[in-house]
Structures are given as C-alpha cells and as structure tokens.
C-alpha positions as CSV (number, residue, x, y, z in Angstrom):
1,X,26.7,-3.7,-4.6
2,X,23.1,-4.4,-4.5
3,X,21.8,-6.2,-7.4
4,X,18.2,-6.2,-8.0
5,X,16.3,-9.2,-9.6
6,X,12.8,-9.8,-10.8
7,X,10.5,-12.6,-9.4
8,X,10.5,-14.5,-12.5
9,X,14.6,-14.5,-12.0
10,X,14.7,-15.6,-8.4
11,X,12.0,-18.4,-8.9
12,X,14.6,-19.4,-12.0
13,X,16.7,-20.3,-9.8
14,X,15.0,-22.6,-7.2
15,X,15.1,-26.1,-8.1
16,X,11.7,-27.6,-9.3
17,X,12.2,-30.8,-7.2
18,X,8.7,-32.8,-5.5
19,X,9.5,-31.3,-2.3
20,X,7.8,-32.1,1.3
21,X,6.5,-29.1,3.6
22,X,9.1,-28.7,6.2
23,X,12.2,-28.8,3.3
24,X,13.1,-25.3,2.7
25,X,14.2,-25.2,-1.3
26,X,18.1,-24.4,-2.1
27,X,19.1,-21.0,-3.9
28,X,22.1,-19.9,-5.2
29,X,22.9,-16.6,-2.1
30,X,24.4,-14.9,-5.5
31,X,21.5,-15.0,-7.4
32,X,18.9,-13.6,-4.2
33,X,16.1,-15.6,-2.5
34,X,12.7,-14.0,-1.2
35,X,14.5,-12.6,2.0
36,X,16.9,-10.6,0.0
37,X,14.8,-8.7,-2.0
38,X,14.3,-4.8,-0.9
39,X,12.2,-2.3,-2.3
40,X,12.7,1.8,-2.1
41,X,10.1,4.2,-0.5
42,X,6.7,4.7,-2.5
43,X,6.7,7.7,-4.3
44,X,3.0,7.9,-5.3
45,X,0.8,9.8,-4.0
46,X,-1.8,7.7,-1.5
47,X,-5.4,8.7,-2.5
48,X,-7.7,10.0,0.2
49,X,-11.2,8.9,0.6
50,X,-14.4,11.3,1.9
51,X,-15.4,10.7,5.4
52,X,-18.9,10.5,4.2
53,X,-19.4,8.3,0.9
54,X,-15.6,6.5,0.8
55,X,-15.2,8.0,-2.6
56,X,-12.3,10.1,-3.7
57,X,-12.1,13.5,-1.7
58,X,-12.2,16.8,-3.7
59,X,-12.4,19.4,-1.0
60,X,-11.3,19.4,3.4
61,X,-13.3,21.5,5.5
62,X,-10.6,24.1,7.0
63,X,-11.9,24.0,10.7
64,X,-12.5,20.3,11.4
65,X,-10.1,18.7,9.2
66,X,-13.0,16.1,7.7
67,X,-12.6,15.4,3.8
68,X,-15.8,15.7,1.5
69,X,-16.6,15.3,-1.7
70,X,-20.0,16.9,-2.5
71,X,-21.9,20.4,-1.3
72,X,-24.0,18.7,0.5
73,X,-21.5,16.8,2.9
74,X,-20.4,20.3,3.9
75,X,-23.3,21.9,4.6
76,X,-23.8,19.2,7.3
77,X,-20.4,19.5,8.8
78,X,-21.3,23.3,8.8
79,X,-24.3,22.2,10.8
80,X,-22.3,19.6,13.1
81,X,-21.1,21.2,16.5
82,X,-17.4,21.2,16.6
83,X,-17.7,18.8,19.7
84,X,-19.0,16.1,17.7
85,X,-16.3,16.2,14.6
C-alpha cells in the first residue's frame, strides 16, 4: 500500500541535528524520504502560446499548423509561402 505524505510531514521526520555536507540525514523508511515520494500524471490542460506575440493562442491556421492570436497574425501567414512555415 502506498501511503502518500505531505512535505511538511516528511521534513517532520528528519532530525534537526548541525549536520556537515557529506552526512546524508536519517529517516524513518516508514514515514517516506524525498526519494519515495511519487506523483500521478497532470491532468490539466498545458496552455499554448501564439507563434507570434507568446501570448495565449485563440485560433490555429488549418494549413500550416502555426497558432495565432490576433487577425493580423493571420493575414501574414496567409501571405507567407508554405515553404517558409
């Protein structure tokens, strides 16, 4: 069974000893360490940018692919030869 524990739970259970750099600190392996912890798949959705300004994308042009966000971004990829997209 995989239990799942916070940070502020893990770090609970370190010892708060002066320690020097090459001393790795002790855990309890029932309570978890920094190695155990696992995390699902993202669900959210990633935002897409516009190829032009970086800002978020409203619209894609259907023949090149390129994401825009303004009318004026796609009458220059309407412009653009498809060689160069």
């Amino acid at each position: 069974m995989i239990v799942f524990k916070n940070l502020k739970q893990i770090l609970l259970n370190y010892d708060h000893q002066e320690k020097t750099e090459k001393e790795i600190p002790t855990y309890n392996p029932d309570q978890g360490s920094y190695m155990s912890i696992e995390a699902g798949i993202s669900v959210r959705v990633r935002a897409k940018f516009c190829d032009f300004t970086g800002l978020t994308h409203m619209y894609t042009h259907k023949e090149s692919g390129l994401r825009f966000s303004e009318e004026r971004h796609f009458r220059l990829i309407e412009k653009m030869q498809n060689t160069a997209i």
